[in-house]
C-alpha positions as CSV (number, residue, x, y, z in Angstrom):
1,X,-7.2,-7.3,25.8
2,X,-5.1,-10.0,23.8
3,X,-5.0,-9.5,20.1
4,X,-3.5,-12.4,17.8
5,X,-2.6,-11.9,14.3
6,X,-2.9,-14.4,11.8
7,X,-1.2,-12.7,8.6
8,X,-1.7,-13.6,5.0
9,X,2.5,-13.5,4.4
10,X,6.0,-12.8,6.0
11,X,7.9,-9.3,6.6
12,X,8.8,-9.2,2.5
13,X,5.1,-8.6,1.2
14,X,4.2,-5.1,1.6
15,X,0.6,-5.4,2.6
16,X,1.2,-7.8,6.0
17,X,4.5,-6.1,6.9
18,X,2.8,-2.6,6.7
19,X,-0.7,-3.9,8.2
20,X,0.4,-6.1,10.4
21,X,3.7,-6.5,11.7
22,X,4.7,-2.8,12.1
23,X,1.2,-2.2,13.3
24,X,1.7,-5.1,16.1
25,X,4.9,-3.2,16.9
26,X,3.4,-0.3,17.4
27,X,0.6,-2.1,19.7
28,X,3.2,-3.5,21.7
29,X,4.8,0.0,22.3
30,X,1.1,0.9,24.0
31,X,1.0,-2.5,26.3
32,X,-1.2,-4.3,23.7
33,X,-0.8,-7.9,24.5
34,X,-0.2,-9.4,20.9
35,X,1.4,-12.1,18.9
36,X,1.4,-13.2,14.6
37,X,0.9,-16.3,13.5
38,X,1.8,-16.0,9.3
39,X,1.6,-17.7,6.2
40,X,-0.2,-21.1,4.8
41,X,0.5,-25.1,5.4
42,X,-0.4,-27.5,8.1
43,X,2.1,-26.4,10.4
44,X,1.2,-22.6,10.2
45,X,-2.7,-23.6,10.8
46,X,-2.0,-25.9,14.0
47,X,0.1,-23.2,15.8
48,X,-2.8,-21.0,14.9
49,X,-4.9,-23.4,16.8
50,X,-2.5,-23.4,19.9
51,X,-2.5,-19.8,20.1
52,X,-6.8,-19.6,19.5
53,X,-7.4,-19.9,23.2
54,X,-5.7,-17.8,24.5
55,X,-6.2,-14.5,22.9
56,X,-9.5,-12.0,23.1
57,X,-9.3,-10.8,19.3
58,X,-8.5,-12.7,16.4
59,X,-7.4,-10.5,13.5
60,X,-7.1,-12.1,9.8
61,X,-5.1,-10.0,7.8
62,X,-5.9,-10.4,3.8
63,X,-7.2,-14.2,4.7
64,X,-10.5,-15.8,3.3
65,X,-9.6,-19.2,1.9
66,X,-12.4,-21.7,2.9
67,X,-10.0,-22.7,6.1
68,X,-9.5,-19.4,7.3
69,X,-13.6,-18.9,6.6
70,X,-13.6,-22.1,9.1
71,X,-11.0,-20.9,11.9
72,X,-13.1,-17.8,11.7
73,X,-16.3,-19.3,12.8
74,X,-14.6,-21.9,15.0
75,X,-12.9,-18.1,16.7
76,X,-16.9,-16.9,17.0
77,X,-18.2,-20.0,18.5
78,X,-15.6,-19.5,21.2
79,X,-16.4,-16.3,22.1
80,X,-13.9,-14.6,20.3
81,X,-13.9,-11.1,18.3
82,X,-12.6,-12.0,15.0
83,X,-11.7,-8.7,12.5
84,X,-11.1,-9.2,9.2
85,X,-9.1,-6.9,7.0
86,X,-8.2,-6.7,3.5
87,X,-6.7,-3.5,1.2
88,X,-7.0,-4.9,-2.1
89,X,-10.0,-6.4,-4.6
90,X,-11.5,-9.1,-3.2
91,X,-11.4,-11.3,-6.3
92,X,-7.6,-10.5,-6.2
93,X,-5.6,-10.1,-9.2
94,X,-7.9,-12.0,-12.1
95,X,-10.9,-11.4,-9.9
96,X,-11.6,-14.7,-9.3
97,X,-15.6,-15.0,-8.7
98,X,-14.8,-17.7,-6.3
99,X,-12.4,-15.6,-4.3
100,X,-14.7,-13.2,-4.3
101,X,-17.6,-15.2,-2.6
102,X,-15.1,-16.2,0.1
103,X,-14.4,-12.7,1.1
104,X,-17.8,-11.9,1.3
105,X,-18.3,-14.6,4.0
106,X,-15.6,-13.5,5.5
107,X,-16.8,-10.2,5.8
108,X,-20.0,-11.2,7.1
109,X,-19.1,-13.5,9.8
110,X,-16.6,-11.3,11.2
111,X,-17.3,-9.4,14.2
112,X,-15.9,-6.6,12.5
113,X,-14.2,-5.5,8.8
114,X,-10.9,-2.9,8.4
115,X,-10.4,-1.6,4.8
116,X,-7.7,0.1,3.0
117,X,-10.0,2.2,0.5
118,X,-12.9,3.8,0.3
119,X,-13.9,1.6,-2.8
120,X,-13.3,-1.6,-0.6
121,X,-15.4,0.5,2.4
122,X,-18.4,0.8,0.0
123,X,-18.0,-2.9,-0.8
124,X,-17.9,-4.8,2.6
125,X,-20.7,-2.4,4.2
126,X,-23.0,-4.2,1.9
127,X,-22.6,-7.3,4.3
128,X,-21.3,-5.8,7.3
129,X,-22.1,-2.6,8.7
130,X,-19.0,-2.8,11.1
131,X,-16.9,-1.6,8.9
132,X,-14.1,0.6,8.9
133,X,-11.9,2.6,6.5
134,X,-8.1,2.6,8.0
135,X,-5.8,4.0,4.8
136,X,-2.6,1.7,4.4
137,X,-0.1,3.7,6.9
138,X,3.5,4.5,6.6
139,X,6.2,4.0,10.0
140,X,7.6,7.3,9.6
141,X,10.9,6.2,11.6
142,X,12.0,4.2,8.2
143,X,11.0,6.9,6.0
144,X,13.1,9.7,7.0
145,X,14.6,12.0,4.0
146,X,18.2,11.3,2.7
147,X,18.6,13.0,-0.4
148,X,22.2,13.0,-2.1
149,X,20.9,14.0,-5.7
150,X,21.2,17.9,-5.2
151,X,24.1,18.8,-7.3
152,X,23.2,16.5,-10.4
153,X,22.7,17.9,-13.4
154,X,19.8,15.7,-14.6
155,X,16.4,14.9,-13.1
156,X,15.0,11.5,-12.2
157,X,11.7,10.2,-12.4
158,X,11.4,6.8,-10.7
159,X,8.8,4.6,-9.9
160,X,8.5,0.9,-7.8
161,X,6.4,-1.8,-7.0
162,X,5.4,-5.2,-8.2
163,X,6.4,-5.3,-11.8
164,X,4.1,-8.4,-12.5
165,X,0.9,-6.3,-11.3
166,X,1.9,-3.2,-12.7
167,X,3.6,-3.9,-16.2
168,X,0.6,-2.6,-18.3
169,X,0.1,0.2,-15.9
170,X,3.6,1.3,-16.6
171,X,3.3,1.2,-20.5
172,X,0.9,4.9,-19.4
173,X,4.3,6.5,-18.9
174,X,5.9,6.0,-22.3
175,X,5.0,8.1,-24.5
176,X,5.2,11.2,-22.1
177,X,8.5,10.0,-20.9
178,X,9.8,10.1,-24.8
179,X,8.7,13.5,-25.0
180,X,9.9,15.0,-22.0
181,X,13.6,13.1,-22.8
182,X,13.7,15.2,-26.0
183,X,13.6,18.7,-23.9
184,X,15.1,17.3,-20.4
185,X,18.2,15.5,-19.2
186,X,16.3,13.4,-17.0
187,X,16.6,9.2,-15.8
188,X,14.2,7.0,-15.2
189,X,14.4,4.2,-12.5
190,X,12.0,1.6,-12.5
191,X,12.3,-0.5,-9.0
192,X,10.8,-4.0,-8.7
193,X,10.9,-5.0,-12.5
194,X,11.1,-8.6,-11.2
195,X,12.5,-9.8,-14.7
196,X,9.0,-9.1,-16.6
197,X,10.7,-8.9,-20.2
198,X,7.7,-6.1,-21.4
199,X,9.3,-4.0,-18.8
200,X,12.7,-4.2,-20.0
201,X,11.6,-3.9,-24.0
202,X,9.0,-1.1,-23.8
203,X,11.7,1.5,-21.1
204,X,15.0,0.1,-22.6
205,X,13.9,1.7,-26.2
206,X,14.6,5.0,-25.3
207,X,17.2,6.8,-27.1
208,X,17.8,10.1,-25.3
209,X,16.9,8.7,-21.5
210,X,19.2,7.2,-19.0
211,X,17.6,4.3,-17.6
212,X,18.2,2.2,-14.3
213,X,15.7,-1.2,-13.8
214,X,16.1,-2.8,-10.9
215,X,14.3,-6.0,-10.5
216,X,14.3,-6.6,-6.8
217,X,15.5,-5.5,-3.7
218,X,15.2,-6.6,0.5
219,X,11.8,-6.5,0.9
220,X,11.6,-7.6,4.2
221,X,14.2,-4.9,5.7
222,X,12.4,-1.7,6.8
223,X,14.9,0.9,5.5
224,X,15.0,-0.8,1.9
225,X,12.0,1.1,0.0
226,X,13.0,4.1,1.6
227,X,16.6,4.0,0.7
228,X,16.0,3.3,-3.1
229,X,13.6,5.9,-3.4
230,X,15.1,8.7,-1.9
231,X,17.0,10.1,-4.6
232,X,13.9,10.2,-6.7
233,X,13.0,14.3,-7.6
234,X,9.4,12.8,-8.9
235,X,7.8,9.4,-8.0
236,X,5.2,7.9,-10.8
237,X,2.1,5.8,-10.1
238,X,0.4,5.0,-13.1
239,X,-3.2,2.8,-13.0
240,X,-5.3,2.3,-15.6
241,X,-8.8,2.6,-14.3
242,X,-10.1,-1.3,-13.9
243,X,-11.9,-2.6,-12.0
244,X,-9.1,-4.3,-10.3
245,X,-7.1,-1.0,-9.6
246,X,-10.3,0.8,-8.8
247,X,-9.6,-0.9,-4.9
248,X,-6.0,0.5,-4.7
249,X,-5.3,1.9,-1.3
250,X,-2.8,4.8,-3.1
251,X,0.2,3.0,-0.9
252,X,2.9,3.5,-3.3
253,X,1.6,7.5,-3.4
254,X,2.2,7.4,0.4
255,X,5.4,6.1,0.5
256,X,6.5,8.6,-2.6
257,X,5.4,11.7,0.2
258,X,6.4,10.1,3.1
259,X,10.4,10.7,1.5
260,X,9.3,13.9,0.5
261,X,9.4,13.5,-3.3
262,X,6.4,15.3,-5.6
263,X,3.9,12.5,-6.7
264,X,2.3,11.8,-10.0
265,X,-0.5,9.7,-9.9
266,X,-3.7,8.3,-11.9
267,X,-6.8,9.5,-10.7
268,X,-8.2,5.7,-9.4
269,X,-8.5,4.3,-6.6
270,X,-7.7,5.3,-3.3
271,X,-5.0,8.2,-4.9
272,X,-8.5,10.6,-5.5
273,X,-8.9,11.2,-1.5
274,X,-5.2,11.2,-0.5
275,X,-3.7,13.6,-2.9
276,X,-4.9,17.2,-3.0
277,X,-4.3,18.1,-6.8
278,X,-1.8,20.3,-7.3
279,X,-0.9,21.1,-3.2
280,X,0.9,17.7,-2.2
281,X,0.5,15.8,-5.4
282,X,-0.8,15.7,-9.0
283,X,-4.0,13.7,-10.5
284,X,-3.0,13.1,-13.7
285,X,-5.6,11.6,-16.6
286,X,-3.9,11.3,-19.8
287,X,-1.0,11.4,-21.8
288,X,-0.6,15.2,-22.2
289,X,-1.3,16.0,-18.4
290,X,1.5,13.8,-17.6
291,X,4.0,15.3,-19.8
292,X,2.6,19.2,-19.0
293,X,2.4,18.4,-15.4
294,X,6.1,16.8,-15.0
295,X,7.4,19.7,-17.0
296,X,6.2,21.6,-14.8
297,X,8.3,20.4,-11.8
298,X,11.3,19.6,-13.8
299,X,11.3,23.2,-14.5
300,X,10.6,24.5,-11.0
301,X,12.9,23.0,-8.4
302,X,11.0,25.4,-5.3
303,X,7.6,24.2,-6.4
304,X,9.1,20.3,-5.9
305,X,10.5,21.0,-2.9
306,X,6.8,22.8,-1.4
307,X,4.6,20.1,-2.9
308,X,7.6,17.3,-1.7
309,X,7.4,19.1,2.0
310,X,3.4,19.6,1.8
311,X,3.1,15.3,1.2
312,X,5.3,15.0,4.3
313,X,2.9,16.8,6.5
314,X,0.5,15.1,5.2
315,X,1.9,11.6,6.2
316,X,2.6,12.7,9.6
317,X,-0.8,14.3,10.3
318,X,-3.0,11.7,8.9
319,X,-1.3,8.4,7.2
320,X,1.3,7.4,10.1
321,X,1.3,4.0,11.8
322,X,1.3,6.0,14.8
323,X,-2.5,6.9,14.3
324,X,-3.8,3.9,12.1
325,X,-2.6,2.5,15.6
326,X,-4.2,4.6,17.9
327,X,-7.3,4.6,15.0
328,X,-7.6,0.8,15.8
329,X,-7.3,0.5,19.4
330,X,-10.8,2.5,19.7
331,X,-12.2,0.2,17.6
332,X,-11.0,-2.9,19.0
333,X,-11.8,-1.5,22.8
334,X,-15.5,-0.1,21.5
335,X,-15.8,-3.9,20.3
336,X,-14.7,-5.4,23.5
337,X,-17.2,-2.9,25.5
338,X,-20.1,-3.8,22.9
339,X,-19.6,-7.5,24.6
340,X,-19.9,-6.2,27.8
């Protein structure tokens, strides 16, 4: 069984480094013949071509523009299993229509479909029935605990991502935040602010809150999410509850328990079947729950260090790149036996 990867970008975008190249890695490791094609341009689509022949299974990670909707057919007419996978909405960002429509042909003309959420499961069985939910994993060997905030007198709440998705998600966290700075010496670190002014205005307005914004870091090296979060005590994932968020795979939740650090999260998306309220995370609603919850944790350092050790476990046991590997390999060899 050869399996080539043709991913939608490089190492420094979260959703092809996580689902594709650490995943390849990690096929390698079990003598899984593979090899990535990645990114877009003329030169990127003819070395695709090259490698088409020689490979079993074609695997488009987050790809449905109208020429990856052709190299996919072109893939079937040869003979080849092609599997498409995507872990965010279809229509992307603005839910284009348009993009929309393309991912739905590429759903159906694929030999097979791997989602990040259960929203996105729900979606793509409408045209395909070979469909298959694999939750965005974490590689446990770059997330291992390094905590050197013990001894500080102050608690801090972070939080990172894409600041140009997330900006009006983040604005959820302000008024609790105010509140919680006028009882608690705490600091807020916002990571991946990517120079969105509303960002800097709306958190540099506090008045009794250290804050540190940040508005990039390596991407593309392994160890660099895990290092700048691992002096959080509480990681925050806001989403309002659109349409657009409504496919979240709950990634940034993982990553937040992977290190061991208590979660706070909105209720959408993929976040309701990953965190178990109040055992290795909070669901959090509104406002209020937001301030009464954090309280809560700022004020009880053994229940943040249960509910921080609780998310671990459940990383290793279920969300690992370890088994979304193994997870994949019986569906890829169940497809290669349904040929048979």
């Amino acid at each position: 069984m050869k399996i080539l990867f043709f991913l939608r970008y490089s190492r420094d975008q979260a959703s092809s480094r996580v689902r594709g190249f650490y995943v390849v890695d990690m096929l390698r490791k079990n003598g899984i013949n593979c090899d990535i094609v990645y990114g877009y341009g003329i030169r990127q689509y003819l070395y695709f071509l090259l490698k088409l022949v020689g490979y079993d299974i074609i695997y488009f990670q987050k790809r449905y523009s109208k020429v990856d909707l052709g190299l996919n057919k072109l893939a079937r007419l040869m003979g080849k299993k092609t599997f498409f996978d995507i872990d965010d909405a279809p229509g992307g960002v603005s839910l284009n229509t348009k993009a929309e429509k393309c991912a739905i042909k590429m759903i159906e003309i694929s030999s097979a479909v791997v989602v990040g959420s259960h929203k996105l499961l729900g979606f793509a069985k409408k045209f395909n029935e070979r469909t298959f939910i694999l939750p965005t994993p974490i590689n446990l060997y770059y997330y291992q605990q390094k905590r050197n905030n013990e001894n500080l007198d102050y608690i801090t709440i972070g939080w990172i991502g894409n600041g140009i998705n997330y900006k009006n998600d983040l604005l959820v966290l302000i008024a609790p935040l105010e509140e919680l700075g006028e009882k608690y010496n705490i600091k807020v670190v916002i990571i991946g602010a990517l120079e969105q002014k509303e960002i800097y205005q709306n958190f540099g307005k506090f008045k009794n809150i250290a804050v540190e914004i940040i508005d990039s870091i390596n991407w593309a090296d392994p160890v660099a999410v895990p290092s700048a979060i691992a002096n959080f005590d509480i990681g925050v994932y806001p989403l309002l509850n659109n349409e657009y968020n409504q496919y979240k795979c709950g990634f940034k939740a993982l990553e937040y328990m992977a290190m061991e650090i208590p979660v706070f999260a909105s209720p959408v998306g993929e976040n309701k079947f990953i965190i178990r309220n109040g055992k290795d995370g909070f669901l959090v609603s509104d406002e209020h729950e937001w301030g009464k919850k954090i309280t809560y944790l700022i004020e009880n350092k053994d229940a943040r260090k249960k509910m921080g050790r609780q998310g671990r476990e459940k990383i290793e046991a279920n969300y690992s790149t370890k088994i979304y590997t193994k997870k994949l390999m019986k569906i890829f060899k169940g497809m290669m036996e349904a040929q048979k």
